[in-house]
Structures are given as C-alpha cells and as structure tokens.
Backbone of each chain as ProteinMPNN parsed JSONL, in Angstrom:
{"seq_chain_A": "XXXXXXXXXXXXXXXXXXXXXXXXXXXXXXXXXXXXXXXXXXXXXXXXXXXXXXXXXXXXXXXXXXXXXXXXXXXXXXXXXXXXXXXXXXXXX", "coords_chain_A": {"N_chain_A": [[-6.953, 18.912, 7.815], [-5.684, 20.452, 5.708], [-4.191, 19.787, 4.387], [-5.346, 17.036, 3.786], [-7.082, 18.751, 1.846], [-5.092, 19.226, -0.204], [-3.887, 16.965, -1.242], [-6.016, 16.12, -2.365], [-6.237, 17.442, -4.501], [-3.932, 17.049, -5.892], [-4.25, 14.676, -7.158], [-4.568, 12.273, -9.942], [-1.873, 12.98, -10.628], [1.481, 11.806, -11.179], [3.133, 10.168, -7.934], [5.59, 9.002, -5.33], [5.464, 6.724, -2.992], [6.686, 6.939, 0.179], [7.125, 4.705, 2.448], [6.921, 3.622, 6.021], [7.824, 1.178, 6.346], [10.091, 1.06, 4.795], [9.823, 0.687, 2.101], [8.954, 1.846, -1.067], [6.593, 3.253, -3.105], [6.072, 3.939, -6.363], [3.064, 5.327, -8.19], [-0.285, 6.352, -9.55], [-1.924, 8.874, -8.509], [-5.014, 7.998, -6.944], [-6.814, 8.015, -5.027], [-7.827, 10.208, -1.684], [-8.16, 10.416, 1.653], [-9.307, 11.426, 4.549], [-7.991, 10.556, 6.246], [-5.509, 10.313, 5.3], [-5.192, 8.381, 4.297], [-3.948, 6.283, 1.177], [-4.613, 5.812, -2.249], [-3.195, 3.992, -4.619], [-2.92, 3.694, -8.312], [-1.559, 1.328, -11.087], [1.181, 0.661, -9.874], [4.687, 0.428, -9.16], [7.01, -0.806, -7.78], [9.917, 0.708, -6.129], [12.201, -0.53, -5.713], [12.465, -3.064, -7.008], [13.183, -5.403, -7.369], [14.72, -5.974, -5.006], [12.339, -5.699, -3.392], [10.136, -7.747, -4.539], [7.865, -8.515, -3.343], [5.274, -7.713, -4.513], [4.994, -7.59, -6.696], [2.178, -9.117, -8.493], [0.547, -6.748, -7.985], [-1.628, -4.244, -9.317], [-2.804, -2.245, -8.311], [-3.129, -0.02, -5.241], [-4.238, 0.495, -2.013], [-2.729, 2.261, 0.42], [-2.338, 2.686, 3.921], [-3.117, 5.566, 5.895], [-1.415, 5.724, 8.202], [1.087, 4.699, 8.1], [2.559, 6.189, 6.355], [5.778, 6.917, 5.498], [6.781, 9.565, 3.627], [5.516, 11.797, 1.206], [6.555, 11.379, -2.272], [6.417, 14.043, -4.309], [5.518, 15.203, -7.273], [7.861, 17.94, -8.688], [6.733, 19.978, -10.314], [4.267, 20.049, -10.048], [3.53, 21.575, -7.45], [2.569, 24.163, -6.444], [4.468, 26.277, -4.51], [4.281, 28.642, -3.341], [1.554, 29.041, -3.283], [1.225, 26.941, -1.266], [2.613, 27.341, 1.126], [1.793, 29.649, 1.926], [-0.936, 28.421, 2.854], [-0.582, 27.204, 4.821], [0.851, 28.791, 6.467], [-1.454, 30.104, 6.988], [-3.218, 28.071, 8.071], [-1.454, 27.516, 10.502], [-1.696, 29.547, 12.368], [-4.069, 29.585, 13.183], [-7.696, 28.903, 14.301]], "CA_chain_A": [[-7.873, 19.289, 6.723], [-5.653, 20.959, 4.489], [-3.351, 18.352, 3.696], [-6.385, 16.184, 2.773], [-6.925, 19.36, 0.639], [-3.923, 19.292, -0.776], [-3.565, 15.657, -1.861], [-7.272, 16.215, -3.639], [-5.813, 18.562, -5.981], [-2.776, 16.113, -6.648], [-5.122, 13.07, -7.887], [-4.035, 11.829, -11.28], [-0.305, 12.896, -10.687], [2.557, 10.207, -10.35], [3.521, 10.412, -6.853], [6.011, 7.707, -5.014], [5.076, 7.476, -1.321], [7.774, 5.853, 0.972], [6.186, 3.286, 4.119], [7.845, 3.301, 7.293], [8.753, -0.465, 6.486], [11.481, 1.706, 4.171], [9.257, 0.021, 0.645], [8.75, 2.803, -1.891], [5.43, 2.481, -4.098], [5.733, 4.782, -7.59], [2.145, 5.277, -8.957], [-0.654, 7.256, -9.956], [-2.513, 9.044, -7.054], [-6.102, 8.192, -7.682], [-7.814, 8.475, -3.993], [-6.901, 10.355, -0.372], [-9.255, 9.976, 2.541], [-9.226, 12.187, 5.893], [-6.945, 10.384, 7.19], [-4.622, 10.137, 4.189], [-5.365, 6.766, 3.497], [-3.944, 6.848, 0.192], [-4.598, 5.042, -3.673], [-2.381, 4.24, -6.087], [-2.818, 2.918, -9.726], [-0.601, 1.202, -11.9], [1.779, 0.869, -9.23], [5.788, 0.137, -9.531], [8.098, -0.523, -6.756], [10.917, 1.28, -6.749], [13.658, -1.33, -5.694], [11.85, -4.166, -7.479], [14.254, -6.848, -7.034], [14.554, -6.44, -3.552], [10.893, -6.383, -3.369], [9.509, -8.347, -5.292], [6.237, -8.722, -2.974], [4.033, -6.455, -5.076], [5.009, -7.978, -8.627], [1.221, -9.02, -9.197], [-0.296, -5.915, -7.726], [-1.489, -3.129, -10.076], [-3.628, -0.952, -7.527], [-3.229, -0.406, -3.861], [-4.601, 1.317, -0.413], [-2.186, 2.35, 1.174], [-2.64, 3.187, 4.625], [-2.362, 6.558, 6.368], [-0.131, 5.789, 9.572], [2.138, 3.801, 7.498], [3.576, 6.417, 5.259], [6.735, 8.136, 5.941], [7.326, 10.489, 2.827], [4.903, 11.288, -0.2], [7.491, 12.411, -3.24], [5.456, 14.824, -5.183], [6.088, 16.121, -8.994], [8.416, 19.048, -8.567], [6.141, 20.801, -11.384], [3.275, 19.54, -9.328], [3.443, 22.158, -6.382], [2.831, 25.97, -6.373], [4.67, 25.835, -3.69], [4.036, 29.837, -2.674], [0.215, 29.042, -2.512], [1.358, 25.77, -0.301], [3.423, 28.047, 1.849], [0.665, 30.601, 2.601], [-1.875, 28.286, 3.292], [0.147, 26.199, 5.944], [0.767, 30.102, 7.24], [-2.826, 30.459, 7.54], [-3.221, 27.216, 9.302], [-0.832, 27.815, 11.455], [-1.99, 31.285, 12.303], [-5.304, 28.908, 14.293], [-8.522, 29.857, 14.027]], "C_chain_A": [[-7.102, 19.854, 5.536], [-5.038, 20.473, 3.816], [-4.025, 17.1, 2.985], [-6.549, 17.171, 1.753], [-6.518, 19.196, -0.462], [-3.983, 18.428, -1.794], [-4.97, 15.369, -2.551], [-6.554, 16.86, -4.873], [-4.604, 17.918, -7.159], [-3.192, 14.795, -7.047], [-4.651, 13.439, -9.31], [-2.587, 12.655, -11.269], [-0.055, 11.387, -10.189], [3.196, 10.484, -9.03], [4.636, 9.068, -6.146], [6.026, 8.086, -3.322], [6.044, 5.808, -0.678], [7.393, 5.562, 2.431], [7.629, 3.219, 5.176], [9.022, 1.758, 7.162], [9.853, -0.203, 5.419], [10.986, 0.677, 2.17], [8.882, 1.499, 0.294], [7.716, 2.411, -2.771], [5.447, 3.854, -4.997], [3.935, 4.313, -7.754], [1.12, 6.235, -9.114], [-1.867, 7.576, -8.575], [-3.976, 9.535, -7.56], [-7.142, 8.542, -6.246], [-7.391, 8.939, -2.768], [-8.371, 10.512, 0.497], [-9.081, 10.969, 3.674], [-8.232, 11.225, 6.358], [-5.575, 9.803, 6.436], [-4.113, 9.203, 4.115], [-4.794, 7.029, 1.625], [-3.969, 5.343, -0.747], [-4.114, 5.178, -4.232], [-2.977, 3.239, -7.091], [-1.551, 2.773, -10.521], [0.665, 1.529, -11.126], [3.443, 0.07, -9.395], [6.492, 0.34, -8.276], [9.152, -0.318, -6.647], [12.213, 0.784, -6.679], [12.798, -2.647, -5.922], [12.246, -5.447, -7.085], [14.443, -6.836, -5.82], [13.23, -6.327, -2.629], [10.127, -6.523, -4.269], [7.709, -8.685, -4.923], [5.242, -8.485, -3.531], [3.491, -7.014, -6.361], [3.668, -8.145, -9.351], [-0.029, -7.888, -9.334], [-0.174, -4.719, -8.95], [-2.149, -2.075, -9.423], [-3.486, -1.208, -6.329], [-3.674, 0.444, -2.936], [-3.535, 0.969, 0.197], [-2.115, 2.932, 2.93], [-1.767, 4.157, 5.2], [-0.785, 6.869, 7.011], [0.918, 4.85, 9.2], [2.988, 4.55, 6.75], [4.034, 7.488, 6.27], [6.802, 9.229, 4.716], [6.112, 10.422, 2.14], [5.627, 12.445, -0.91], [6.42, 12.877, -4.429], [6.482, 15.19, -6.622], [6.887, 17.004, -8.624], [6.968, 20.398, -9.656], [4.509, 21.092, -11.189], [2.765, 20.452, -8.192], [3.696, 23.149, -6.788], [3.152, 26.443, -4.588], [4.582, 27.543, -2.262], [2.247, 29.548, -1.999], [0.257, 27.836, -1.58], [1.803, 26.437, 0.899], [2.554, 29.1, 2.842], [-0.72, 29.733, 2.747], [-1.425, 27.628, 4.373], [0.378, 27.695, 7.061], [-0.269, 30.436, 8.282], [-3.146, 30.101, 8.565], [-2.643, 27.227, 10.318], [-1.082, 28.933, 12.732], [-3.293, 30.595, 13.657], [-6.54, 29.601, 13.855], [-9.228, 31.279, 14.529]], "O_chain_A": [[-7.639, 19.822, 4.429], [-5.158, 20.584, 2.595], [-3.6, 16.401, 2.066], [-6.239, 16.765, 0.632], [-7.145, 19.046, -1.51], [-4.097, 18.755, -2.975], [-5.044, 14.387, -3.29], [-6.527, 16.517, -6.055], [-4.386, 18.066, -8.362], [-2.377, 13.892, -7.24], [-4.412, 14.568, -9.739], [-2.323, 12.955, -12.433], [-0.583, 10.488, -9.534], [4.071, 11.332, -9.21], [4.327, 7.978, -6.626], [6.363, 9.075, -2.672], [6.086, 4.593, -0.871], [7.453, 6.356, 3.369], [8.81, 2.895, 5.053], [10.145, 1.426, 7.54], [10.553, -1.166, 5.108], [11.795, 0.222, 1.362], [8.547, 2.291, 1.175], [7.801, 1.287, -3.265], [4.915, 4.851, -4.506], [3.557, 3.172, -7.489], [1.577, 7.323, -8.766], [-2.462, 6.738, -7.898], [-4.307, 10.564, -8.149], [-8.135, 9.255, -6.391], [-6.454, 8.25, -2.363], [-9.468, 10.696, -0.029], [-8.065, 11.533, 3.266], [-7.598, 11.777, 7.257], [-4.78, 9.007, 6.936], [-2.921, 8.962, 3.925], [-5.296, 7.93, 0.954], [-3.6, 4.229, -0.377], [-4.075, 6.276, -4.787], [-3.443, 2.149, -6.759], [-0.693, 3.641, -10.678], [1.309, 2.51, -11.496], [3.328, -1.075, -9.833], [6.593, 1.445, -7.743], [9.815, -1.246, -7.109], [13.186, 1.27, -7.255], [12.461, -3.264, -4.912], [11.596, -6.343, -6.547], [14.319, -7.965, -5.344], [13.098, -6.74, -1.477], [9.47, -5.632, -4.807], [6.755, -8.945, -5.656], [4.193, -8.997, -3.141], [2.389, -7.024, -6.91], [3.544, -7.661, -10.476], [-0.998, -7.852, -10.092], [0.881, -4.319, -9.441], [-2.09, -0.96, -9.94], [-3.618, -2.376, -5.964], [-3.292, 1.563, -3.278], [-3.234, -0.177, 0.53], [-1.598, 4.049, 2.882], [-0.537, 4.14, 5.257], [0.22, 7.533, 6.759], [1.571, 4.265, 10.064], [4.046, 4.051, 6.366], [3.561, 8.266, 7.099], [6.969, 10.254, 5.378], [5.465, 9.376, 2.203], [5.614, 13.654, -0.68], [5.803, 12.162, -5.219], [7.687, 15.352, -6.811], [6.552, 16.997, -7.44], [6.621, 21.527, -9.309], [3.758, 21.877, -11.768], [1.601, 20.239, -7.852], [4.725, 23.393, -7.419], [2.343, 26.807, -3.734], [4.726, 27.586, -1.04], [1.808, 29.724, -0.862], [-0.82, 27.664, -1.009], [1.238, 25.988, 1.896], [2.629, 29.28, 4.058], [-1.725, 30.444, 2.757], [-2.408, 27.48, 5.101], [0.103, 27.641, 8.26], [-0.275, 30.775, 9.465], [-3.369, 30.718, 9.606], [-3.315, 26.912, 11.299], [-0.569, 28.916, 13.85], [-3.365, 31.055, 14.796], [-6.539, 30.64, 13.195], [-10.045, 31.851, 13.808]]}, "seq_chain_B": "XXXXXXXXXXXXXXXXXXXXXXXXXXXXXXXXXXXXXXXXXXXXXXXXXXXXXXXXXXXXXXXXXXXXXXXXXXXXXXXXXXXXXXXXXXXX", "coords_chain_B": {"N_chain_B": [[-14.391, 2.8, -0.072], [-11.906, 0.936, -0.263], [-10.728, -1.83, -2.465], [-13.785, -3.865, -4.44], [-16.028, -6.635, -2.497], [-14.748, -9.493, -2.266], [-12.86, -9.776, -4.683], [-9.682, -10.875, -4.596], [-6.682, -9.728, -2.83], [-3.96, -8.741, -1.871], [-1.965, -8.175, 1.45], [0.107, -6.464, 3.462], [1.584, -6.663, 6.074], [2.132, -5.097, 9.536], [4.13, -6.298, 10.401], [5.838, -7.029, 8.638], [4.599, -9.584, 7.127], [3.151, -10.871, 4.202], [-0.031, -11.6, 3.166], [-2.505, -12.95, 1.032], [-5.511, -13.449, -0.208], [-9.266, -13.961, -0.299], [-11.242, -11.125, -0.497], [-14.143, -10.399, 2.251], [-14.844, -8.768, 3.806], [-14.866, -5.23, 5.08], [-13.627, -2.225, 7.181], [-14.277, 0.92, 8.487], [-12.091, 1.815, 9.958], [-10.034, 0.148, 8.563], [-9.934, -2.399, 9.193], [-10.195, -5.994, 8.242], [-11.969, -9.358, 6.752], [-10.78, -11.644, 5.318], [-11.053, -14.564, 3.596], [-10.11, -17.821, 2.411], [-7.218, -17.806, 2.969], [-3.465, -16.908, 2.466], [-0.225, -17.185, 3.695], [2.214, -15.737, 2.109], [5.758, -16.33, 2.201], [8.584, -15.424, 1.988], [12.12, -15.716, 1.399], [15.62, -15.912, 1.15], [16.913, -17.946, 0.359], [15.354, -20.251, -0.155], [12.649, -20.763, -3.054], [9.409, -18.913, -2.505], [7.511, -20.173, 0.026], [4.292, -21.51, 0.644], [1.711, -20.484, 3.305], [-1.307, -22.258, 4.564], [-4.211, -20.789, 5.847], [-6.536, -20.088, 5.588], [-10.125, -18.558, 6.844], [-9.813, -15.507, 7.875], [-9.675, -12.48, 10.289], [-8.073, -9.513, 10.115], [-6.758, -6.917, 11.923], [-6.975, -3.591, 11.689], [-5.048, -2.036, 12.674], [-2.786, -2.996, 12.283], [-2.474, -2.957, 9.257], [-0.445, -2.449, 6.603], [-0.263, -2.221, 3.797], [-3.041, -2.554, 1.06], [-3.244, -4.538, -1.437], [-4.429, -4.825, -4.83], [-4.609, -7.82, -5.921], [-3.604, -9.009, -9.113], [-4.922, -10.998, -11.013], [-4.04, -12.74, -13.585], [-1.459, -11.574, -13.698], [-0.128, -12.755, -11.397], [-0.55, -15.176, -11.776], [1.359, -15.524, -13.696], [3.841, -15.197, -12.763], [6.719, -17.179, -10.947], [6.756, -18.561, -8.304], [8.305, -20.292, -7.109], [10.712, -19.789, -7.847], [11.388, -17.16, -6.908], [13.547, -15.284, -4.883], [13.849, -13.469, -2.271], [14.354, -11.375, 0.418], [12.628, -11.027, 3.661], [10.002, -8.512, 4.094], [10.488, -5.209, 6.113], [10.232, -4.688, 9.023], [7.242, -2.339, 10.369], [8.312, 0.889, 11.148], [7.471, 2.911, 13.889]], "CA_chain_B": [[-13.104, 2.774, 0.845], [-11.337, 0.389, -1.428], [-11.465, -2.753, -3.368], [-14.746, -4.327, -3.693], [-15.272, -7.825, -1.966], [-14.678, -10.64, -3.473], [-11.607, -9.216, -4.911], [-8.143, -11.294, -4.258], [-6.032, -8.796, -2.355], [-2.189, -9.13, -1.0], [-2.158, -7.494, 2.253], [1.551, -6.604, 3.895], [1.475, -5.884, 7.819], [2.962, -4.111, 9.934], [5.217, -7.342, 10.819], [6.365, -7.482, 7.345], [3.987, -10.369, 6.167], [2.31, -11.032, 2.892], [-1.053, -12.413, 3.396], [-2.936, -13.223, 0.225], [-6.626, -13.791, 0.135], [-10.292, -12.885, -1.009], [-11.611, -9.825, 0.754], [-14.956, -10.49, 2.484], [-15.7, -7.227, 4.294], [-13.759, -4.519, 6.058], [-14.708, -1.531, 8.107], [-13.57, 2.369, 8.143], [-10.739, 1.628, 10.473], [-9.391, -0.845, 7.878], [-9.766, -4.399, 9.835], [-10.245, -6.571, 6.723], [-12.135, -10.124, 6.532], [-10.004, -12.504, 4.682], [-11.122, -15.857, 3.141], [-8.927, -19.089, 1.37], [-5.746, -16.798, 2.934], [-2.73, -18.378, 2.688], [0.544, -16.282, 3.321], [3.325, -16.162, 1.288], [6.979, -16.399, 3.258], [10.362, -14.618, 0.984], [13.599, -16.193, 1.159], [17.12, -15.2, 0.559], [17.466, -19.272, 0.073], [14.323, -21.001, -1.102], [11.264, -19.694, -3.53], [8.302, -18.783, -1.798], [6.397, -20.612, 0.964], [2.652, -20.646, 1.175], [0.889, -21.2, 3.92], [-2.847, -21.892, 4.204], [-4.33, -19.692, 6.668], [-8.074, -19.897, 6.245], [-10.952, -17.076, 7.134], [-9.157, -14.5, 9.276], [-10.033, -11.001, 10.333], [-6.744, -8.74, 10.031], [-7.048, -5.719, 12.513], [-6.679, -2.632, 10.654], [-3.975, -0.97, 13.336], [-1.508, -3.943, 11.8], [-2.116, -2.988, 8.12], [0.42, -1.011, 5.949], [-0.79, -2.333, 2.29], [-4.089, -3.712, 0.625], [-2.995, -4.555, -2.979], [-5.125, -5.619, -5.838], [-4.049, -8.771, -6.998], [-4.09, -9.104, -10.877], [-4.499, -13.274, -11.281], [-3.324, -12.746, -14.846], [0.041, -11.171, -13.787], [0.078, -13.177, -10.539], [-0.413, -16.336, -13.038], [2.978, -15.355, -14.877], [4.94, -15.816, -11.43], [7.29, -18.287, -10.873], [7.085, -18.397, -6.805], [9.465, -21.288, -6.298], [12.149, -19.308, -8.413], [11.568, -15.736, -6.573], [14.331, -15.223, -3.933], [13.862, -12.36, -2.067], [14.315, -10.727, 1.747], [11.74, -11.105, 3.959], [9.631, -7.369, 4.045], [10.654, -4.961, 7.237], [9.12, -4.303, 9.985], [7.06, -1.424, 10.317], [9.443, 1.11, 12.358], [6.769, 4.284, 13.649]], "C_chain_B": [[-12.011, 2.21, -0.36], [-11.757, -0.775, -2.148], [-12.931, -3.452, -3.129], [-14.479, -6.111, -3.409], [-15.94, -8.81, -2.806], [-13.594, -10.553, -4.683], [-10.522, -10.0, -4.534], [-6.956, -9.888, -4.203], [-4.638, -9.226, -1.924], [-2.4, -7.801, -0.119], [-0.768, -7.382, 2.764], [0.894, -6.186, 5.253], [2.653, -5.598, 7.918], [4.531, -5.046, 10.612], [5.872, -7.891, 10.048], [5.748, -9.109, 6.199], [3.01, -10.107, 5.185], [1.026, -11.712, 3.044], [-1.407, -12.407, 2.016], [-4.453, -13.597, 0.003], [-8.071, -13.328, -0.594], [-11.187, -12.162, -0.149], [-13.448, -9.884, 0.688], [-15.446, -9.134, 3.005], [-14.002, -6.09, 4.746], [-14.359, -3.161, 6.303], [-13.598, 0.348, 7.884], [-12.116, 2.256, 9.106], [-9.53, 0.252, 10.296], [-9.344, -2.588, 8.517], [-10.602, -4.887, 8.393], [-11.02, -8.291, 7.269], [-11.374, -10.755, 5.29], [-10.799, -13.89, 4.636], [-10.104, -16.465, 2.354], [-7.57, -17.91, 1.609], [-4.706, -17.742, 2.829], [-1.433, -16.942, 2.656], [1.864, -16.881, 2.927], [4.787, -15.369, 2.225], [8.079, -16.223, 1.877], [10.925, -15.295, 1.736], [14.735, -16.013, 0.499], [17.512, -17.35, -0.408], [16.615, -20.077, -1.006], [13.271, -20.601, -1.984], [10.195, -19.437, -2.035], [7.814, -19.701, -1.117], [5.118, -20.495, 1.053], [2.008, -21.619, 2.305], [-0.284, -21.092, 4.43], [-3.072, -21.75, 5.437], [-5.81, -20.155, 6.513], [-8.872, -18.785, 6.011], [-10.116, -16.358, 8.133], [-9.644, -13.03, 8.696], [-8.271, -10.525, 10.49], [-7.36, -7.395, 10.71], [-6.092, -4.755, 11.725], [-5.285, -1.912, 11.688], [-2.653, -1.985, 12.689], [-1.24, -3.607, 10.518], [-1.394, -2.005, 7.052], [-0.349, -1.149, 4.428], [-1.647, -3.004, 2.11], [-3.543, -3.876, -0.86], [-4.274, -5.478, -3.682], [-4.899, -7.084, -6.655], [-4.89, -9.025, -8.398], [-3.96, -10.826, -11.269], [-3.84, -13.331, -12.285], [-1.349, -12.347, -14.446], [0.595, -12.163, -12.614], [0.191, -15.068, -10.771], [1.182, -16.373, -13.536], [4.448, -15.557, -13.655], [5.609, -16.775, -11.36], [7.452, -18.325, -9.234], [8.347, -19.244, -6.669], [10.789, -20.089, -7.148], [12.778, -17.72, -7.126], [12.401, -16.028, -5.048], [14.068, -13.717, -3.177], [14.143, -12.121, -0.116], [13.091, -10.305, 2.892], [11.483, -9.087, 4.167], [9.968, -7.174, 5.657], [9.682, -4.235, 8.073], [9.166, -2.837, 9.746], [7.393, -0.217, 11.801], [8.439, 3.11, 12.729], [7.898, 5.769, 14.358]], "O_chain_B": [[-11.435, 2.934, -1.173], [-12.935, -0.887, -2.489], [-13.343, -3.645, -1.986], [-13.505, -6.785, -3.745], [-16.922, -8.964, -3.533], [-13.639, -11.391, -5.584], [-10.289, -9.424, -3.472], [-6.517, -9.249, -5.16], [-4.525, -10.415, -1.628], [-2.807, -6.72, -0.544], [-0.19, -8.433, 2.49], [-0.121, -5.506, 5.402], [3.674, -5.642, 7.231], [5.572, -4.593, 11.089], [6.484, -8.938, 10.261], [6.176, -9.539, 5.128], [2.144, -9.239, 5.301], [1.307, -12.91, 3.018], [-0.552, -11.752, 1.42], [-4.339, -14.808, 0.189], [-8.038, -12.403, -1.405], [-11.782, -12.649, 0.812], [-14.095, -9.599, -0.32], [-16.425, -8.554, 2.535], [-12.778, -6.215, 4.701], [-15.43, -2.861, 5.776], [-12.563, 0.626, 7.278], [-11.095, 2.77, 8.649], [-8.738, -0.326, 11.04], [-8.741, -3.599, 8.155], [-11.402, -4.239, 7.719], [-10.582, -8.567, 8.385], [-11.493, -10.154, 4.222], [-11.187, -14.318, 5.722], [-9.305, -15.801, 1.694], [-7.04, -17.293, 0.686], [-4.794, -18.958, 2.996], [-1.54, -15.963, 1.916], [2.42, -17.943, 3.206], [4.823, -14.246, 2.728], [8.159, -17.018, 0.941], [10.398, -15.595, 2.807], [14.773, -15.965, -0.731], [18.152, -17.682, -1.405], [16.9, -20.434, -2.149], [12.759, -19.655, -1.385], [10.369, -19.781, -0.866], [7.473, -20.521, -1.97], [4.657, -19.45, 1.512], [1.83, -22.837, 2.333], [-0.6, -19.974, 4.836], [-2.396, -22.365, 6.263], [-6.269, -20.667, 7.534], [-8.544, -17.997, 5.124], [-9.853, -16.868, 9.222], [-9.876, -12.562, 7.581], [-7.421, -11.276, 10.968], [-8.313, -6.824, 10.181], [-4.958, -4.943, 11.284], [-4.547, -1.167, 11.044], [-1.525, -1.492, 12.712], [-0.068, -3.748, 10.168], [-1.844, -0.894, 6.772], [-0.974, -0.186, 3.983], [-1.626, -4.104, 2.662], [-3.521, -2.762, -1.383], [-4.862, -6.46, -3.23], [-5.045, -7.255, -7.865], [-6.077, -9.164, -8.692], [-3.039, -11.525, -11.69], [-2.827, -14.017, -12.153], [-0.34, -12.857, -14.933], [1.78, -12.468, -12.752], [0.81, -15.909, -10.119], [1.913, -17.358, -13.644], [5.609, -15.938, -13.804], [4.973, -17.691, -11.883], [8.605, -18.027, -8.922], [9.346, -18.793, -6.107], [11.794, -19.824, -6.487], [13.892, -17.392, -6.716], [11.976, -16.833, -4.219], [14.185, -12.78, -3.966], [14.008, -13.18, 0.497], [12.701, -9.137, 2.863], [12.461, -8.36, 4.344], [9.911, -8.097, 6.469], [8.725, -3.489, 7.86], [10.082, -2.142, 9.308], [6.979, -0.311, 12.956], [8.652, 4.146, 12.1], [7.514, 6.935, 14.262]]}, "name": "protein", "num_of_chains": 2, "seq": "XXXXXXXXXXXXXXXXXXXXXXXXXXXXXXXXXXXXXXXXXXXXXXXXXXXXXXXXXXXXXXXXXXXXXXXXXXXXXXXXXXXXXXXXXXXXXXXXXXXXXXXXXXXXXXXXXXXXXXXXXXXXXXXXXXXXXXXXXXXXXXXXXXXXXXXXXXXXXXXXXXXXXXXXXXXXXXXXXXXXXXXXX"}
C-alpha cells in the first residue's frame, strides 16, 4: 500500500523504469495500479539502437512483476518523509 | 486499465517476443485478446520478419509490455533495414 502511495504522488514526473529483460523505458509516469502496474507517456528507450523494438510506441503499460528498478528524479523524493513512512510500515500494525 | 480496444498495441513477453496486433479485450490480470497479430522477429543479419499469427489470447503471467502503437510513426519504419538483437528473456 504505500509504495502504491508513493508512486501516486510521483505521476507526471520523468521516471526510467528498468524490466527484468535488462530494457530500460525513460518516460513520463502517468498511471500506477495496486500492483504497480505502471504507465508511461512519451516514452524513450534508453539504449535505442540496441532496442529498437519500441521505435513506434509513444505510451505503454508496463507490467508490475516485470520491473526490476524504477529510477526516480533525485529532486523528486523527500526522501526523510520516505524514510519514516517505510519506518512506520515496518513497525506492523 | 489501459489502452482502449481497438487500439494497435506491440506487446513484448516474457520470452522476448514482439507481438503486434489490435487489442480486443483483456482482463485485470492482464491476459490480452489479440486480433490480425502478426509478430515481428529482430535480427543481427536480416530486417525484420513478420509473421501472421491471427486472433490469440496472450496470458497475462507472460506479459512484460503493452505499447501503444502510433501507425504514423510506425508508418516511417523501414523494417527490412532495422537490424537489431533479438529482446531477452525475462530473468525473475
């Protein structure tokens, strides 16, 4: 739950979220789902030339259990109130 | 969920293929209806490959990407030219 949180609050940042299959997708993070299904717009792959697969895509669903990384803004994260709410969670109810 | 149907989508699995197609339905645990699919095969050697595929259901535990295809940009392609490495498997 709080990681879906989370990734509400980071809609309309540029985010680049890196897929197990080791493909990188730059773009703009427009939807996240419970199960952090995620949307990008206006999407750019970040080793283009060695994948080229994407070239006509401009929007995509990406699915949850597929991503390994999501690279956030640096400027993007308050990363004390990230810190103490993962505390919280942790903490159980 | 995502695109609506009737939409031309590029789908990648989890086995590194490209499917291509127009999206008839699909369900909260992503299994997708596919019509006129046809998937497209990378090569280090030759352009692109397509091959016609049909109606198929795609089970959602296989799928890593739904993409939007843009016909206009997907128009401007040169498949036979594009050389590329087939996509890798998905490693959990």
């Amino acid at each position: 739950m709080l990681f879906f949180s989370y990734f509400k609050e980071l809609v309309g940042k540029e985010v680049t979220v890196e897929l197990k299959n080791d493909l990188a997708i730059r773009g703009i993070l427009r939807s996240v789902d419970q199960y952090l299904n995620i949307k990008l717009e206006n999407i750019r792959v970040v080793d283009q030339d060695k994948y080229p697969h994407m070239l006509s895509v401009r929007n995509c669903f990406i699915r949850g259990s597929v991503v390994r990384y999501v690279q956030l803004p640096p400027d993007g994260v308050d990363i004390d109130i990230l810190h103490d709410a993962t505390r919280r969670e942790a903490r159980g109810p | 969920m995502f695109f609506s149907d009737a939409e031309t989508i590029s789908v990648i699995t989890n086995d590194g293929r490209n499917i291509v197609g127009v999206l008839r339905g699909f369900d909260q645990a992503t299994n997708i209806i596919l019509d006129e699919s046809h998937e497209r095969v990378y090569s280090t050697k030759e352009g692109v490959q397509q091959l016609v595929l049909g109606l198929y259901i795609i089970r959602g535990d296989n799928i890593s990407v739904v993409g939007e295809l843009d016909e206009e940009l997907d128009a401007n392609l040169d498949l036979s030219k594009l050389r590329a490495h087939p996509l890798k498997p998905v490693i959990h």
